[in-house]
PyMOL commands that place a pseudoatom at each C-alpha (Angstrom):
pseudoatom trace, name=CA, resn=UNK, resi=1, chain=A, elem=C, hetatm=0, pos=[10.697, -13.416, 15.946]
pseudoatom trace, name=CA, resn=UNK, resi=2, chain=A, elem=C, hetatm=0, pos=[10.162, -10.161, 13.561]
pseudoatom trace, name=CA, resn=UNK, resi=3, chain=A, elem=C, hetatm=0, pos=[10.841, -6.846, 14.055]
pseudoatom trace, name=CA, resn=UNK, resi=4, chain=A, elem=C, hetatm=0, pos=[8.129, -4.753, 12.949]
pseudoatom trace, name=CA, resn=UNK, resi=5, chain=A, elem=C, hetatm=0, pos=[8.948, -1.302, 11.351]
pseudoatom trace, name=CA, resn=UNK, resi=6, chain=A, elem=C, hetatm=0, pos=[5.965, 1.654, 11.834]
pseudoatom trace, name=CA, resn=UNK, resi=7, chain=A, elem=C, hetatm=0, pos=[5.487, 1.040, 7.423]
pseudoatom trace, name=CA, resn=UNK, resi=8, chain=A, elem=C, hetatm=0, pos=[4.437, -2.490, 8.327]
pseudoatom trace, name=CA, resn=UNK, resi=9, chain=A, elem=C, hetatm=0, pos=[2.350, -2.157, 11.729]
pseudoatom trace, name=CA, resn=UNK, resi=10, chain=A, elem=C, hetatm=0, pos=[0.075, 0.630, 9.853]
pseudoatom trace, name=CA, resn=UNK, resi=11, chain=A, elem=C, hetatm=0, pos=[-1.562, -1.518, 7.805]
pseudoatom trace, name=CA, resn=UNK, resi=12, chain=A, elem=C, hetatm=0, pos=[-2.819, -4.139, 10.732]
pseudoatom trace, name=CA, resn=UNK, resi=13, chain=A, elem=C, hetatm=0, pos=[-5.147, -0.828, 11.971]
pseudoatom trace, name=CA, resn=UNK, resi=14, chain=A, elem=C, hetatm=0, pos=[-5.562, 0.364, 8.689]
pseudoatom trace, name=CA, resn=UNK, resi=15, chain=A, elem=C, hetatm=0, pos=[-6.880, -0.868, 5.153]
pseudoatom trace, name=CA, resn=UNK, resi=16, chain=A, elem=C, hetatm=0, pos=[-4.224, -0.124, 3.258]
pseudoatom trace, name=CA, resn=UNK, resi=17, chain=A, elem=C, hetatm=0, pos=[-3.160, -1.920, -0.450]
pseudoatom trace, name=CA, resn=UNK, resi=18, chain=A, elem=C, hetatm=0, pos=[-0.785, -4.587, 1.316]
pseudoatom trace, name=CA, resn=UNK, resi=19, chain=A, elem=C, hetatm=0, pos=[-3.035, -4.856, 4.153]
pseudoatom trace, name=CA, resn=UNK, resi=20, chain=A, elem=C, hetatm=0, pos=[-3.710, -8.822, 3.917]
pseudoatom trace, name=CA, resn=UNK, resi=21, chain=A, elem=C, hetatm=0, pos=[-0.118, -9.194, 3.141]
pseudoatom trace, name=CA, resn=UNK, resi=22, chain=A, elem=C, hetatm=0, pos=[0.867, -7.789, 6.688]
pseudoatom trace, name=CA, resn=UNK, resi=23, chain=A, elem=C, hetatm=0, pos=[-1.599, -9.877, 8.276]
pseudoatom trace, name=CA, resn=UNK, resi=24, chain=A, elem=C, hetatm=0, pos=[-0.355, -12.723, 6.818]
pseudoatom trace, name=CA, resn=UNK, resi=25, chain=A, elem=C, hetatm=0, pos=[3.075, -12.127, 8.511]
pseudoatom trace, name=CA, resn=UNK, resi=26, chain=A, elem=C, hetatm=0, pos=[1.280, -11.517, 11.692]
pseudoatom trace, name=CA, resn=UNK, resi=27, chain=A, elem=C, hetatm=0, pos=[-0.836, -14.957, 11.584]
pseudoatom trace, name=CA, resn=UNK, resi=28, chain=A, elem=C, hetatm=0, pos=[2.731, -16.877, 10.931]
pseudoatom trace, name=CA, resn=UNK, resi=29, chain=A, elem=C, hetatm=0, pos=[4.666, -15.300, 14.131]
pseudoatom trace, name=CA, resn=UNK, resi=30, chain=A, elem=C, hetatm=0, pos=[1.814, -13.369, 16.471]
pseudoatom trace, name=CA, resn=UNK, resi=31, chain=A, elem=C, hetatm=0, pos=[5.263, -11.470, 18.350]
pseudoatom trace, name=CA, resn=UNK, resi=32, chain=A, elem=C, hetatm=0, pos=[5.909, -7.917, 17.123]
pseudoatom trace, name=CA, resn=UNK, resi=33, chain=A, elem=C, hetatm=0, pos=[8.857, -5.979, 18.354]
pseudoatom trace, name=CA, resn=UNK, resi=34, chain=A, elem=C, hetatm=0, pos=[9.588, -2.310, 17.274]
pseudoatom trace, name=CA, resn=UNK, resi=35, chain=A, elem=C, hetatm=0, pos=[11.377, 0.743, 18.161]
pseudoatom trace, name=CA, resn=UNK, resi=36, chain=A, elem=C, hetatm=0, pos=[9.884, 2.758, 21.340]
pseudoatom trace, name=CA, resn=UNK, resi=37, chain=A, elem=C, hetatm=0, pos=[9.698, 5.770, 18.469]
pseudoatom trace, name=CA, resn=UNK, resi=38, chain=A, elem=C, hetatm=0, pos=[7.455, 3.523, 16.749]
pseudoatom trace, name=CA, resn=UNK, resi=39, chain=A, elem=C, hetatm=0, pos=[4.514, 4.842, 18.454]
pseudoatom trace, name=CA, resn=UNK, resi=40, chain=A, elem=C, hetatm=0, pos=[5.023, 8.515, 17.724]
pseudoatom trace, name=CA, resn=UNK, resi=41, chain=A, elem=C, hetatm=0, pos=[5.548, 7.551, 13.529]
pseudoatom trace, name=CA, resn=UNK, resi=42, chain=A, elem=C, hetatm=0, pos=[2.386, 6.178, 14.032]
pseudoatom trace, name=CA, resn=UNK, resi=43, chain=A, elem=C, hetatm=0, pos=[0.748, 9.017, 15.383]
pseudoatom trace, name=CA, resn=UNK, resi=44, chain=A, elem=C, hetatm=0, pos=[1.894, 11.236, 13.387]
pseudoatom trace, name=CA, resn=UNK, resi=45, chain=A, elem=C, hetatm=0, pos=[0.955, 9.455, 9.836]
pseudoatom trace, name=CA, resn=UNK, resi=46, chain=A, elem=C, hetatm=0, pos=[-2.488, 9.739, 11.329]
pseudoatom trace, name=CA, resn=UNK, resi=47, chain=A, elem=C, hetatm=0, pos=[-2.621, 12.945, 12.417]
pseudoatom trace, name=CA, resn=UNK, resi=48, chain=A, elem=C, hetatm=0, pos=[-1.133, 13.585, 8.482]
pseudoatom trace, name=CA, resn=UNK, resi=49, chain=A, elem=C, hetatm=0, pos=[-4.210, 11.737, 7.478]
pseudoatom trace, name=CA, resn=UNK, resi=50, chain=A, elem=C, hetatm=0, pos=[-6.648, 14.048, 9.343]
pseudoatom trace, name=CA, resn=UNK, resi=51, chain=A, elem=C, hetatm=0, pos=[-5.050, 17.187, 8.393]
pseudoatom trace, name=CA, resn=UNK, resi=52, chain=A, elem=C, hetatm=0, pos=[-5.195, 16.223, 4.340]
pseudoatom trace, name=CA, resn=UNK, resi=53, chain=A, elem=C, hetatm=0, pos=[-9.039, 15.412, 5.076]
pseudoatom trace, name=CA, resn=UNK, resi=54, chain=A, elem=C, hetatm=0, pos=[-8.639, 12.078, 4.168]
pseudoatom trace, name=CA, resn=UNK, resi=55, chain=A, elem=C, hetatm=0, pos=[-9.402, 10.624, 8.267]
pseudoatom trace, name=CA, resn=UNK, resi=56, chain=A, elem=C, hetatm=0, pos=[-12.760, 12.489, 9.509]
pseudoatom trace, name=CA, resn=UNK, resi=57, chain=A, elem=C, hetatm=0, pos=[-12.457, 13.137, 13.553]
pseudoatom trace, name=CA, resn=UNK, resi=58, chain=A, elem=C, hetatm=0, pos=[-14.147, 10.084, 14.609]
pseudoatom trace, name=CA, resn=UNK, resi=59, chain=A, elem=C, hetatm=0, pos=[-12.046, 8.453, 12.059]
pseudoatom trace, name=CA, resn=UNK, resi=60, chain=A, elem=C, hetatm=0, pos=[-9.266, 9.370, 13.595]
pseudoatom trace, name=CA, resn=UNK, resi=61, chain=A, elem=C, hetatm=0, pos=[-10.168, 8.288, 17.701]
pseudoatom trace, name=CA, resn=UNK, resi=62, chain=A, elem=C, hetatm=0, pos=[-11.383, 4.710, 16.038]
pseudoatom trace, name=CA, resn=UNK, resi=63, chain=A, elem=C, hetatm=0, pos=[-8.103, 4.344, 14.101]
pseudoatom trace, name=CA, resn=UNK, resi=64, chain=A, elem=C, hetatm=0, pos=[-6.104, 5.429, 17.268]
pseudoatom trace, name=CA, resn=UNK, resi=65, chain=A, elem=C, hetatm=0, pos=[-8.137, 3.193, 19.988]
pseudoatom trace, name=CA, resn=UNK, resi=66, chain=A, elem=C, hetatm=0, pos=[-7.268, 0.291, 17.587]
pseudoatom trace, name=CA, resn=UNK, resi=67, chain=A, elem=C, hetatm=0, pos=[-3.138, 1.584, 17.193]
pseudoatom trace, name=CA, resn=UNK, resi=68, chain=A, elem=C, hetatm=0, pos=[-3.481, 1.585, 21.246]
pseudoatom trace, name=CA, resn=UNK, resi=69, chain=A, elem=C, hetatm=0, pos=[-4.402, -2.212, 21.637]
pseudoatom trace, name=CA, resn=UNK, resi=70, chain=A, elem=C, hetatm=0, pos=[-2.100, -3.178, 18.956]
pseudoatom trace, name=CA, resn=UNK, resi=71, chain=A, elem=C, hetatm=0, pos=[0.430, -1.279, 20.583]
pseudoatom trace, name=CA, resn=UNK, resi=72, chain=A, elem=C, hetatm=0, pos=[-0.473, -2.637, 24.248]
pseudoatom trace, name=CA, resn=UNK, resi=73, chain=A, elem=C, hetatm=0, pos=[0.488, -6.193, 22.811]
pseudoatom trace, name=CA, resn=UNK, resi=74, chain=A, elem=C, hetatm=0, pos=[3.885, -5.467, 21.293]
pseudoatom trace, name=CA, resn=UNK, resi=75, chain=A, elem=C, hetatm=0, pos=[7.585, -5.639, 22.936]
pseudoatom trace, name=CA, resn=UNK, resi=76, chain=A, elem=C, hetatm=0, pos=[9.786, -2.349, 22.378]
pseudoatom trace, name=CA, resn=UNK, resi=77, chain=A, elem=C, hetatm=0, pos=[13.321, -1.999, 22.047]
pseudoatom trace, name=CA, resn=UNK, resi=78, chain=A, elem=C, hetatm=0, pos=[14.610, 1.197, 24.588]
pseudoatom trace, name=CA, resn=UNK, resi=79, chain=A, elem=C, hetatm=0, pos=[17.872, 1.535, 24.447]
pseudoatom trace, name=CA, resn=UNK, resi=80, chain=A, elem=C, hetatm=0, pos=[18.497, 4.745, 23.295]
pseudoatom trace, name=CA, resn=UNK, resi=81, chain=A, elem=C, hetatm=0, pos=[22.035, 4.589, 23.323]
pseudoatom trace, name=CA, resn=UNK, resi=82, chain=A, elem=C, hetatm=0, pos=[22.607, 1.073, 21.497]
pseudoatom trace, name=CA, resn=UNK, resi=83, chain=A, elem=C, hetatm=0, pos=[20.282, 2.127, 19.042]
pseudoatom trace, name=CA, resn=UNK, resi=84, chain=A, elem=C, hetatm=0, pos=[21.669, 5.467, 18.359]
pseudoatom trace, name=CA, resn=UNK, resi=85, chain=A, elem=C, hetatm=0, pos=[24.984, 3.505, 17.891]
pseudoatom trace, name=CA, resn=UNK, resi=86, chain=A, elem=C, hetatm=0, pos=[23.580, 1.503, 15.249]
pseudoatom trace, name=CA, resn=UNK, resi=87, chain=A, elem=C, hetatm=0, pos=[21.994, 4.357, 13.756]
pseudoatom trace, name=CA, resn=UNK, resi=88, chain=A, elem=C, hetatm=0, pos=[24.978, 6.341, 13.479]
pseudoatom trace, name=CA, resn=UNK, resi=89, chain=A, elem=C, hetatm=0, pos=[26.648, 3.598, 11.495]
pseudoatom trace, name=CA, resn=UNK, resi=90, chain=A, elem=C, hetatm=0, pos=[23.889, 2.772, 8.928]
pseudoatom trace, name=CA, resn=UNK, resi=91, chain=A, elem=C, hetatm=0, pos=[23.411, 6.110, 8.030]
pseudoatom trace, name=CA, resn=UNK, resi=92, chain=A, elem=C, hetatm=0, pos=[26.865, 6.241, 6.813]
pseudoatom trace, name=CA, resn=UNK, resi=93, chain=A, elem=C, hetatm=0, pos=[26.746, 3.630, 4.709]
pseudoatom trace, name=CA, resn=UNK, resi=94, chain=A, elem=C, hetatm=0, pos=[22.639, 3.572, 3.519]
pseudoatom trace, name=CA, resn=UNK, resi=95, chain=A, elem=C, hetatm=0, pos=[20.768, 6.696, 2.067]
pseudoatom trace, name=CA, resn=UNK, resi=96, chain=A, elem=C, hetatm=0, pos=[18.576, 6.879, 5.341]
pseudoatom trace, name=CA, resn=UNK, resi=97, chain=A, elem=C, hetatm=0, pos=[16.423, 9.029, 7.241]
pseudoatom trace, name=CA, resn=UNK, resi=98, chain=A, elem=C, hetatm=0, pos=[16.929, 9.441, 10.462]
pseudoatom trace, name=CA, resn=UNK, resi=99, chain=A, elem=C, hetatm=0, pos=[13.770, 7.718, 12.144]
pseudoatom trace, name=CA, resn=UNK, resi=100, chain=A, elem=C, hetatm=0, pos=[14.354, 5.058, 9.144]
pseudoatom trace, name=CA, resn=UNK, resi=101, chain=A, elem=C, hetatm=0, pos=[17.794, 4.641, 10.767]
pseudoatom trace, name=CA, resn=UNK, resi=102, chain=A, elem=C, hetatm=0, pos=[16.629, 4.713, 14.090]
pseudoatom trace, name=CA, resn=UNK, resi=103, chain=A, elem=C, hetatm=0, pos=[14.318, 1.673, 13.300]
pseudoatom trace, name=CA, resn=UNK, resi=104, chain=A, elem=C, hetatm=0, pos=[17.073, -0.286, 11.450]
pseudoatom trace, name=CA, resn=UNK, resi=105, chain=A, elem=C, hetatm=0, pos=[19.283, 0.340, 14.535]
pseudoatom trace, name=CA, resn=UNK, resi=106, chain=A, elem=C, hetatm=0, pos=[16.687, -1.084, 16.915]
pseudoatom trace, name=CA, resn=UNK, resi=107, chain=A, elem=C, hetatm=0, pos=[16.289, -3.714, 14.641]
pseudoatom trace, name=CA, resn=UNK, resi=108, chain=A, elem=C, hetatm=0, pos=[20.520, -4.212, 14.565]
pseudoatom trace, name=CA, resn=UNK, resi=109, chain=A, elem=C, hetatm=0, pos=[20.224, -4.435, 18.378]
pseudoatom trace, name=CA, resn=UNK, resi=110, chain=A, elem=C, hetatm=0, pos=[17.538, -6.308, 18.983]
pseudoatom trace, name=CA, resn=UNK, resi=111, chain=A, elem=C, hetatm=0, pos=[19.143, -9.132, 16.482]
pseudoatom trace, name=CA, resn=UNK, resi=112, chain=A, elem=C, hetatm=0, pos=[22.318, -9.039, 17.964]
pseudoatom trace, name=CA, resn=UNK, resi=113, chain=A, elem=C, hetatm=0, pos=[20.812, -11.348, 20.743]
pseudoatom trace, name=CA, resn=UNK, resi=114, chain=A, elem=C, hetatm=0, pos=[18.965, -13.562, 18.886]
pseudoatom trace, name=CA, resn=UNK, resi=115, chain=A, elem=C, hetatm=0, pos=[21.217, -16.493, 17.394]
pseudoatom trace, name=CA, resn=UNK, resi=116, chain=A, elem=C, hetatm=0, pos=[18.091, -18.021, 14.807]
pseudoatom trace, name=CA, resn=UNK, resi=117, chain=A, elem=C, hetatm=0, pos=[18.346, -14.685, 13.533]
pseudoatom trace, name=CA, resn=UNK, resi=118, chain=A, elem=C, hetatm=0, pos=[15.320, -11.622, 13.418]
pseudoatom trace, name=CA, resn=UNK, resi=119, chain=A, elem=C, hetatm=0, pos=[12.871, -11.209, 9.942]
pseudoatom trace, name=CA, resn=UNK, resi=120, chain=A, elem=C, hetatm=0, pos=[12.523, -7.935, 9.563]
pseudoatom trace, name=CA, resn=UNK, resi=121, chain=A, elem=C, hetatm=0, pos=[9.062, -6.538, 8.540]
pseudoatom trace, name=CA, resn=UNK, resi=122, chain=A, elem=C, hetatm=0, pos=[8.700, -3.107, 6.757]
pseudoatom trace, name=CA, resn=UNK, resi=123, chain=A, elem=C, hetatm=0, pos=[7.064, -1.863, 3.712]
pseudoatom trace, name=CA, resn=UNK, resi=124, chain=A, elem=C, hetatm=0, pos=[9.557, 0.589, 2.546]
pseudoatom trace, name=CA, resn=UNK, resi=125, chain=A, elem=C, hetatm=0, pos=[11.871, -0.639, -0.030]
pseudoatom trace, name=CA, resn=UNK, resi=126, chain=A, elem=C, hetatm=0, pos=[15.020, 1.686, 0.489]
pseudoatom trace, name=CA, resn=UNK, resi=127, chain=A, elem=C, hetatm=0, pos=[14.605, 0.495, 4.343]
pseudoatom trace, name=CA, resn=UNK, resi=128, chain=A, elem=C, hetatm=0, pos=[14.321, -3.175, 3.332]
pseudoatom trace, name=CA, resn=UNK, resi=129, chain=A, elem=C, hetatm=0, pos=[17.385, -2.745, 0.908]
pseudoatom trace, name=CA, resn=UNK, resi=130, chain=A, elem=C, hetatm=0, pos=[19.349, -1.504, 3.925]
pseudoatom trace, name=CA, resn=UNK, resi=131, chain=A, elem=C, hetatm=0, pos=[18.386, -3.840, 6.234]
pseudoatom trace, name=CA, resn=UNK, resi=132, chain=A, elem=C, hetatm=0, pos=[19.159, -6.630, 3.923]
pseudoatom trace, name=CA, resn=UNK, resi=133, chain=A, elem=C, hetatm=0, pos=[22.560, -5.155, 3.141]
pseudoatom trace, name=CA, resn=UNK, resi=134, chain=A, elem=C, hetatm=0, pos=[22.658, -5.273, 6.935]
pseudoatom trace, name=CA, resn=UNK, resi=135, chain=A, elem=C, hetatm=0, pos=[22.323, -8.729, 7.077]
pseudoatom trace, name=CA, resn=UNK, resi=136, chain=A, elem=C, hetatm=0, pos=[18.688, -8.655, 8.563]
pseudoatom trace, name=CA, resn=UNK, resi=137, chain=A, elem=C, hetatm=0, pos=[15.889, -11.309, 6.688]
pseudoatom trace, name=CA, resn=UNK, resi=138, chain=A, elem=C, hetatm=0, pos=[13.787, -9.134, 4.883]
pseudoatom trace, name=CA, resn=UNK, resi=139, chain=A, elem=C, hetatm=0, pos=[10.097, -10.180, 4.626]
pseudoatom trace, name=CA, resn=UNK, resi=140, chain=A, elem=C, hetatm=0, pos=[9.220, -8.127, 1.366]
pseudoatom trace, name=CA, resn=UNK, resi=141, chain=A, elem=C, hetatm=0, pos=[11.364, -6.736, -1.139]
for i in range(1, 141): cmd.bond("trace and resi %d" % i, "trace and resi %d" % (i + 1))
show_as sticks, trace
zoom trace
């Protein structure tokens, strides 16, 4: 199983550079699981997109229709407490942001009850560095 951070789920709705590379993770284990937040760091990196002109309106309702499926089909951690737990603790020892942290402590949590261990998938390298410090598999460095 993978947990999928909002950097790597992106790209499976939109063409972005690393685009194939994502799918490619998604074709070997078809099972995302992400942070309940998730959906809202979505949103709002489109909205971002339609506000610098760079998503047109209908742009936008096509991109979101296809975030919506995607997003029917995945598993979400909500424990808001466990993960705030975790998050508190990584940010003290990993430059973080705080929805960074947040999905590194959903990640923490998640893993904690799986014994084969949990790949983590994200595109942002500080966030991979930490999770990998963290003792997480890190699909891209």
């Amino acid at each position: 199983m993978r947990y999928w951070d909002a950097s790597a789920l992106a790209p499976l709705v939109v063409n972005e550079e690393r685009t194939e590379e994502v799918r490619s993770w998604l074709a070997e284990d078809a099972m995302i699981v992400t942070w309940a937040w998730t959906r809202v760091e979505i949103a709002s990196a489109v909205e971002r997109r339609v506000r610098e002109g760079r998503f047109t309106r209908p742009m936008r309702r096509q991109v979101l229709d296809r975030f919506e499926a995607l997003w029917e089909s995945w598993d979400e951690v909500t424990d808001v407490l466990a993960v705030r737990a975790k998050a508190m603790a990584v940010i003290a020892r990993h430059p973080l942001r705080a929805a960074d942290a947040a999905q590194l402590g959903a990640a923490l949590a998640i893993g904690e009850q799986m014994p084969e261990g949990l790949a983590f998938a994200c595109l942002d390298h500080r966030l991979n560095e930490a999770a990998e410090m963290e003792g997480l598999r890190v699909l891209s460095l």
